[in-house]
Residue frames as a rotation matrix with the C-alpha (Angstrom) as fourth column:
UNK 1
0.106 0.994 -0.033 -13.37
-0.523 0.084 0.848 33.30
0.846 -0.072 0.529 57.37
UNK 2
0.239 -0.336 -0.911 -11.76
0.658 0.746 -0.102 30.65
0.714 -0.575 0.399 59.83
UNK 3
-0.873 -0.433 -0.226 -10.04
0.443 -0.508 -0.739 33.28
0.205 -0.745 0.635 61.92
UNK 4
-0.635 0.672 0.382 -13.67
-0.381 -0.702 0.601 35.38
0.672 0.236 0.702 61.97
UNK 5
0.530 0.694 -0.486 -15.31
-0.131 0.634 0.762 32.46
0.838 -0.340 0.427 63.47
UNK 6
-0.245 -0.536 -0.808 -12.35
0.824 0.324 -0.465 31.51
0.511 -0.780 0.362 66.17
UNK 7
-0.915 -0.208 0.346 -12.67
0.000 -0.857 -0.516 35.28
0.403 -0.472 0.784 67.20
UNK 8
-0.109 0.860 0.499 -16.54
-0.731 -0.410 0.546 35.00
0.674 -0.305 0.673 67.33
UNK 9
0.237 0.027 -0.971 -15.94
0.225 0.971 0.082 31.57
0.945 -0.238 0.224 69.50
UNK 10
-0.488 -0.765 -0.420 -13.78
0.741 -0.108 -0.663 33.30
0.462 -0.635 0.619 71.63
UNK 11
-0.750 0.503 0.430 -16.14
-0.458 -0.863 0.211 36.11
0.477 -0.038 0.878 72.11
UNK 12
0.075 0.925 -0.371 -18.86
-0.415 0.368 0.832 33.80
0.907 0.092 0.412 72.87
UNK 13
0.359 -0.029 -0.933 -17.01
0.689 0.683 0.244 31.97
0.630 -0.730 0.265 75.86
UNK 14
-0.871 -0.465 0.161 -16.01
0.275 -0.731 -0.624 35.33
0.408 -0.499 0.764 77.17
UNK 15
-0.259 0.691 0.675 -19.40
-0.887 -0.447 0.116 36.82
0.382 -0.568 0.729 77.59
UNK 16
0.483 0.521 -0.703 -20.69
0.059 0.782 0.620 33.02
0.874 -0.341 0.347 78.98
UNK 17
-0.591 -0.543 -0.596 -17.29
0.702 0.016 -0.712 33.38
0.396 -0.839 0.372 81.73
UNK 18
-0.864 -0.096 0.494 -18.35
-0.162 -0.876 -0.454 37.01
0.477 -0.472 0.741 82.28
UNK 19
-0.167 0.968 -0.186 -22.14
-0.790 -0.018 0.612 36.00
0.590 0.249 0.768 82.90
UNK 20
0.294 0.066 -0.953 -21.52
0.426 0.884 0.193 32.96
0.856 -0.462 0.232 84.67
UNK 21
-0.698 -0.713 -0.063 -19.52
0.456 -0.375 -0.808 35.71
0.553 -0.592 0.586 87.18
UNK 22
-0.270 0.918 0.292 -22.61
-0.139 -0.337 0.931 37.57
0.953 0.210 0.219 87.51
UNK 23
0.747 0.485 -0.454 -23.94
0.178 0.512 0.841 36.05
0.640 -0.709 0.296 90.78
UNK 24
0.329 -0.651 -0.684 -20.48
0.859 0.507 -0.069 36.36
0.392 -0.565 0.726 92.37
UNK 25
-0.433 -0.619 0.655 -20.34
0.545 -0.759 -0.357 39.85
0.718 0.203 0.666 92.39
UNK 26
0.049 0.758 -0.651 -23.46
0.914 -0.296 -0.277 40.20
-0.403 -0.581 -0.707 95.01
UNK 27
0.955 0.239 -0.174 -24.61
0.230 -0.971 -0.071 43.65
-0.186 0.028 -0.982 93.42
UNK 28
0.315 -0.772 0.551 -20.96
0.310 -0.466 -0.829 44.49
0.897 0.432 0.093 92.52
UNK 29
0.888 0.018 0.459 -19.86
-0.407 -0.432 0.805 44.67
0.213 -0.902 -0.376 95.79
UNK 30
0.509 -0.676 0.533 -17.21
0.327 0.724 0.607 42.00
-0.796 -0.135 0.590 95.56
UNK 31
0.418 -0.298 -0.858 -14.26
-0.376 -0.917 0.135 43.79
-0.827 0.266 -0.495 93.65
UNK 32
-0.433 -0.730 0.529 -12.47
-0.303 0.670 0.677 40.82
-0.849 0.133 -0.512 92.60
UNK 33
-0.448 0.560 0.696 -15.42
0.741 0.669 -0.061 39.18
-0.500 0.488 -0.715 90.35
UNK 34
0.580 0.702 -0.414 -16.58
0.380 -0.682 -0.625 42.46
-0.721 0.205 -0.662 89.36
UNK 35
0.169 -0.700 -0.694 -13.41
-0.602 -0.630 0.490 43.39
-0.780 0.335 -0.528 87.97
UNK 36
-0.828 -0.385 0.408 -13.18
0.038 0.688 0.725 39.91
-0.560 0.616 -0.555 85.88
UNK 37
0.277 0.871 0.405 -16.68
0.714 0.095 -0.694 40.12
-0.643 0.481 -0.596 84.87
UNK 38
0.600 0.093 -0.795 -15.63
-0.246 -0.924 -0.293 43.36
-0.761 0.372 -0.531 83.04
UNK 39
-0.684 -0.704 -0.190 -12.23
-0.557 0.337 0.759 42.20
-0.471 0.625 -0.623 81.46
UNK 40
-0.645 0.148 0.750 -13.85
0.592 0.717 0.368 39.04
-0.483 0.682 -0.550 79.79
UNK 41
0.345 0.909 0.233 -17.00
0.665 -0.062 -0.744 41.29
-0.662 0.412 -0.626 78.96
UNK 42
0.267 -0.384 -0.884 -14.86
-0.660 -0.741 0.123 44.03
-0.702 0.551 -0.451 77.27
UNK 43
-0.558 -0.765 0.322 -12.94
-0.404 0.589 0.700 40.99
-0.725 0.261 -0.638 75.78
UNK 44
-0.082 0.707 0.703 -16.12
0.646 0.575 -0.502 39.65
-0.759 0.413 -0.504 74.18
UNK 45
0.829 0.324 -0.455 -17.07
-0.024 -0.793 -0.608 43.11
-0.559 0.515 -0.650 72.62
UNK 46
0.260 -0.815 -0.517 -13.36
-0.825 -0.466 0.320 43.02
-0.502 0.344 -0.794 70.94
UNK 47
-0.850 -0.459 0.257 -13.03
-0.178 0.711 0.681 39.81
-0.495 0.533 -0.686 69.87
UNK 48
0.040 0.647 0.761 -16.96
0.926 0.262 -0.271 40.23
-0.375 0.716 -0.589 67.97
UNK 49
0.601 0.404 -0.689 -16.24
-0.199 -0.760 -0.619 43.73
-0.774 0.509 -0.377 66.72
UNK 50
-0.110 -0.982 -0.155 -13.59
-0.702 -0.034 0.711 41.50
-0.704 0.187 -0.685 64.69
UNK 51
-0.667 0.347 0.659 -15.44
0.401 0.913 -0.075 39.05
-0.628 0.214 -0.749 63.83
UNK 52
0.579 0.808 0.114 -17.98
0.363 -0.130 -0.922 41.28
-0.730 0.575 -0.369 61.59
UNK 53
-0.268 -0.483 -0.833 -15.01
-0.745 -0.445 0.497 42.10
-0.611 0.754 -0.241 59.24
UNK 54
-0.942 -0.223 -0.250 -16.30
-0.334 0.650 0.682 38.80
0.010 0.726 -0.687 57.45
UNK 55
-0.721 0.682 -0.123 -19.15
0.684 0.729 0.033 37.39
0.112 -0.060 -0.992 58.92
UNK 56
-0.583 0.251 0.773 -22.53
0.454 -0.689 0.566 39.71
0.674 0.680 0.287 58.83
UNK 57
-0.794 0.074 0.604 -23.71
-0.570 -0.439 -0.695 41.45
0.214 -0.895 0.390 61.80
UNK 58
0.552 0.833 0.039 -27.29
-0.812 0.527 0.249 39.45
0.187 -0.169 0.968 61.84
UNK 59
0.083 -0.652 -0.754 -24.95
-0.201 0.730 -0.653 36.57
0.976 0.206 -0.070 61.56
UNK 60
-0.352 -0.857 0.377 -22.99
-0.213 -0.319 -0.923 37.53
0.912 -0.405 -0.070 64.41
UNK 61
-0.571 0.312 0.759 -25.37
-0.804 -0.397 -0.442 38.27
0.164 -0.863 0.477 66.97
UNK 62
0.583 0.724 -0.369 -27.88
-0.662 0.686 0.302 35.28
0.472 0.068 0.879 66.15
UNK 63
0.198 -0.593 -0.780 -24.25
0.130 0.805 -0.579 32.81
0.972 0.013 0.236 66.91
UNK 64
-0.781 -0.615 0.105 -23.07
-0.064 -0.088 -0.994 34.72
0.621 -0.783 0.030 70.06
UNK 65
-0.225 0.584 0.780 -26.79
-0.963 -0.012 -0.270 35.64
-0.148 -0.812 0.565 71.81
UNK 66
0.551 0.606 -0.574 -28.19
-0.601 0.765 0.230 32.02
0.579 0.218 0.786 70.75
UNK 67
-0.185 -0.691 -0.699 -24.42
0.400 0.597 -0.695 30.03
0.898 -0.408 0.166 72.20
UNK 68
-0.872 -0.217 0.438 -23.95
-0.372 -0.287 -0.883 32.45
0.317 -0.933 0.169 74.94
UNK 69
0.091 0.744 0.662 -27.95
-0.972 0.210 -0.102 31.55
-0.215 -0.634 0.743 76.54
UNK 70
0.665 0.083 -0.742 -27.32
-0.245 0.963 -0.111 27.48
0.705 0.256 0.661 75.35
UNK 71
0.022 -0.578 -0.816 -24.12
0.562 0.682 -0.468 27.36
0.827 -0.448 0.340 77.49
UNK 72
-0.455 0.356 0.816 -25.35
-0.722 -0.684 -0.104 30.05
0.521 -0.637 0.568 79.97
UNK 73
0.400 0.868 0.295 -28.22
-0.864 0.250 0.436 27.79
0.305 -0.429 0.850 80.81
UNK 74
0.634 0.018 -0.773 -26.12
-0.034 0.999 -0.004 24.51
0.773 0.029 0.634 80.63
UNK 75
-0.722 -0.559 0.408 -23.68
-0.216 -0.378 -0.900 25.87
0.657 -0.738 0.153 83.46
UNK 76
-0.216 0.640 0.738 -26.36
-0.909 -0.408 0.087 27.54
0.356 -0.652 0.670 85.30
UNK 77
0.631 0.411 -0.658 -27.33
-0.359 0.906 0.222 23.90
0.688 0.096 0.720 85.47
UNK 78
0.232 -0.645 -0.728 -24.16
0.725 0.614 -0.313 22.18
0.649 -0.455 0.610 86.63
UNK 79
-0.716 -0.652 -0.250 -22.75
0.515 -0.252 -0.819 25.05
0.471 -0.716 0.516 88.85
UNK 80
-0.878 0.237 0.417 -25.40
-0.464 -0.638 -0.615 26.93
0.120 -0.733 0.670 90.62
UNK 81
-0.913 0.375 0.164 -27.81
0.160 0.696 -0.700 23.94
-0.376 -0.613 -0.695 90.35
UNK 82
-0.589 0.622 -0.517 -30.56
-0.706 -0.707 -0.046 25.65
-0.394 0.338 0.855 88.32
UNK 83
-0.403 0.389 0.828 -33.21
-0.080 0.887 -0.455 23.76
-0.912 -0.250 -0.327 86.98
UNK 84
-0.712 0.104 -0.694 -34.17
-0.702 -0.088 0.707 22.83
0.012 0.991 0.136 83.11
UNK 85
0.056 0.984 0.167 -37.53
-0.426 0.175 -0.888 21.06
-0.903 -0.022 0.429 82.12
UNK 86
-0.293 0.050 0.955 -38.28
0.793 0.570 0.213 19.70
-0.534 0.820 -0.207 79.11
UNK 87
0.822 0.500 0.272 -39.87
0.565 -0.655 -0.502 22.78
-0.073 0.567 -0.821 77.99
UNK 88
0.698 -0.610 -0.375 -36.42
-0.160 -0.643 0.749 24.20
-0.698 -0.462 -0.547 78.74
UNK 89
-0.362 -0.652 0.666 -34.35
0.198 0.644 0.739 21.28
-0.911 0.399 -0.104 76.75
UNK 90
0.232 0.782 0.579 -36.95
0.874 0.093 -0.476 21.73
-0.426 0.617 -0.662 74.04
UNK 91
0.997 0.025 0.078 -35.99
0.059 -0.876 -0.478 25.55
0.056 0.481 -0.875 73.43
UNK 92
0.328 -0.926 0.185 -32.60
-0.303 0.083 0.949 24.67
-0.895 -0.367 -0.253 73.64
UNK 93
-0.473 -0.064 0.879 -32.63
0.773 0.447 0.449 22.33
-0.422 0.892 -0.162 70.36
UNK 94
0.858 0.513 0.031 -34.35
0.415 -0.655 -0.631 25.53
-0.304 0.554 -0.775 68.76
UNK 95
0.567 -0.751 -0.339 -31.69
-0.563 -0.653 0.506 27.72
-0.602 -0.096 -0.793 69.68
UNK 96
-0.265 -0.825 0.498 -29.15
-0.132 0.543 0.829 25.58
-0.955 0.154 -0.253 68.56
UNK 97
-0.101 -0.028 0.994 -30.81
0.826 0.555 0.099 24.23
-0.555 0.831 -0.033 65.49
UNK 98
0.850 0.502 -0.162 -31.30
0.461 -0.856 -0.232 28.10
-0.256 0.122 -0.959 64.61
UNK 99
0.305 -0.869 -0.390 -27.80
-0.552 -0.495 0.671 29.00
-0.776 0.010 -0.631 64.94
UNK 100
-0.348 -0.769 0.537 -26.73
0.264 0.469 0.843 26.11
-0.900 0.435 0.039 62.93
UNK 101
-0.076 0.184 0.980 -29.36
0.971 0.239 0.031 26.82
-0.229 0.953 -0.197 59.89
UNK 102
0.957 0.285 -0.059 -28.94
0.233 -0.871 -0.433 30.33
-0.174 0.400 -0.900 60.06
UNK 103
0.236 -0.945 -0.227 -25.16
-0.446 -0.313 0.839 29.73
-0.864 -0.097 -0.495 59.77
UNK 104
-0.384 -0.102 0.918 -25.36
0.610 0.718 0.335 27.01
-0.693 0.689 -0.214 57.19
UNK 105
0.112 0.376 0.920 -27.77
0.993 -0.064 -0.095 29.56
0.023 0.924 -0.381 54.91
UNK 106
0.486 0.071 -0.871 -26.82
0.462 -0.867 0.187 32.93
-0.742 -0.494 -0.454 55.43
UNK 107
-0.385 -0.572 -0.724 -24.10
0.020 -0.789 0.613 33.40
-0.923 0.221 0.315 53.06
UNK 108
-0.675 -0.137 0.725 -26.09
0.711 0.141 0.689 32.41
-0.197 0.980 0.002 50.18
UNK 109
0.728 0.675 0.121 -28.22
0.663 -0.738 0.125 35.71
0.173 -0.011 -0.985 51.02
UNK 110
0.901 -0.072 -0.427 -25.69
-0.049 -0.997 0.065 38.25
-0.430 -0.038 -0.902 51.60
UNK 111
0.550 -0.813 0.191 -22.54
0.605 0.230 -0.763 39.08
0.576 0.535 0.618 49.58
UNK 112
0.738 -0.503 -0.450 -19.68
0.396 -0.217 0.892 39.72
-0.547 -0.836 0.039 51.60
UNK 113
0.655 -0.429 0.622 -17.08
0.271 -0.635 -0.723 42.11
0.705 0.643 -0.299 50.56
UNK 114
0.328 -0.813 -0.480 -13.76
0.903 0.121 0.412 42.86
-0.277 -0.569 0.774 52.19
């Protein structure tokens, strides 16, 4: 279960690198950033199609799309200057408190099988 989760962790800060690259690629024109954006995104896909040998696909996706737009946005913040509201901060703590209580109650709804 431990190794499931490192893999979906690891997934999660790929697609945030690959996404955070996004901007640097002007339109894919720039070869260099285009070419990392891919690697980390492929990387992401491969280290969560690993991660659903244990953990359940709803699971999955709720942890990676919920993290990946929480530290998306907190970057977006510090490196390209973007701007967050309160109404922003505010659906942040959702997100988050979502991931955690849909991680905390999940497995006593599905039975997991290996």
């Amino acid at each position: 279960m431990l190794n499931s989760y490192l893999l979906l962790t690891f997934a999660i800060i790929l697609e945030v690198a690959g996404t955070m690259l996004l901007p640097l690629t002007q339109n894919f024109t720039k070869i260099l950033p285009t070419f990392a954006l891919a690697v980390f995104y492929i990387g992401s896909f491969y280290c969560l199609t690993f991660s659903l040998n244990l953990i359940p696909i709803s699971i999955v996706y709720a942890t990676w799309s919920g993290m990946g737009i929480f530290l998306i946005t907190i970057l977006g913040y510090f490196i390209y200057r973007e701007t967050v509201n309160w109404q922003v901060a505010i659906g942040l703590l959702l997100i988050i408190t979502g991931v955690v209580l849909v991680n905390i109650y999940s497995f006593s709804s599905f039975k997991i099988t290996s």
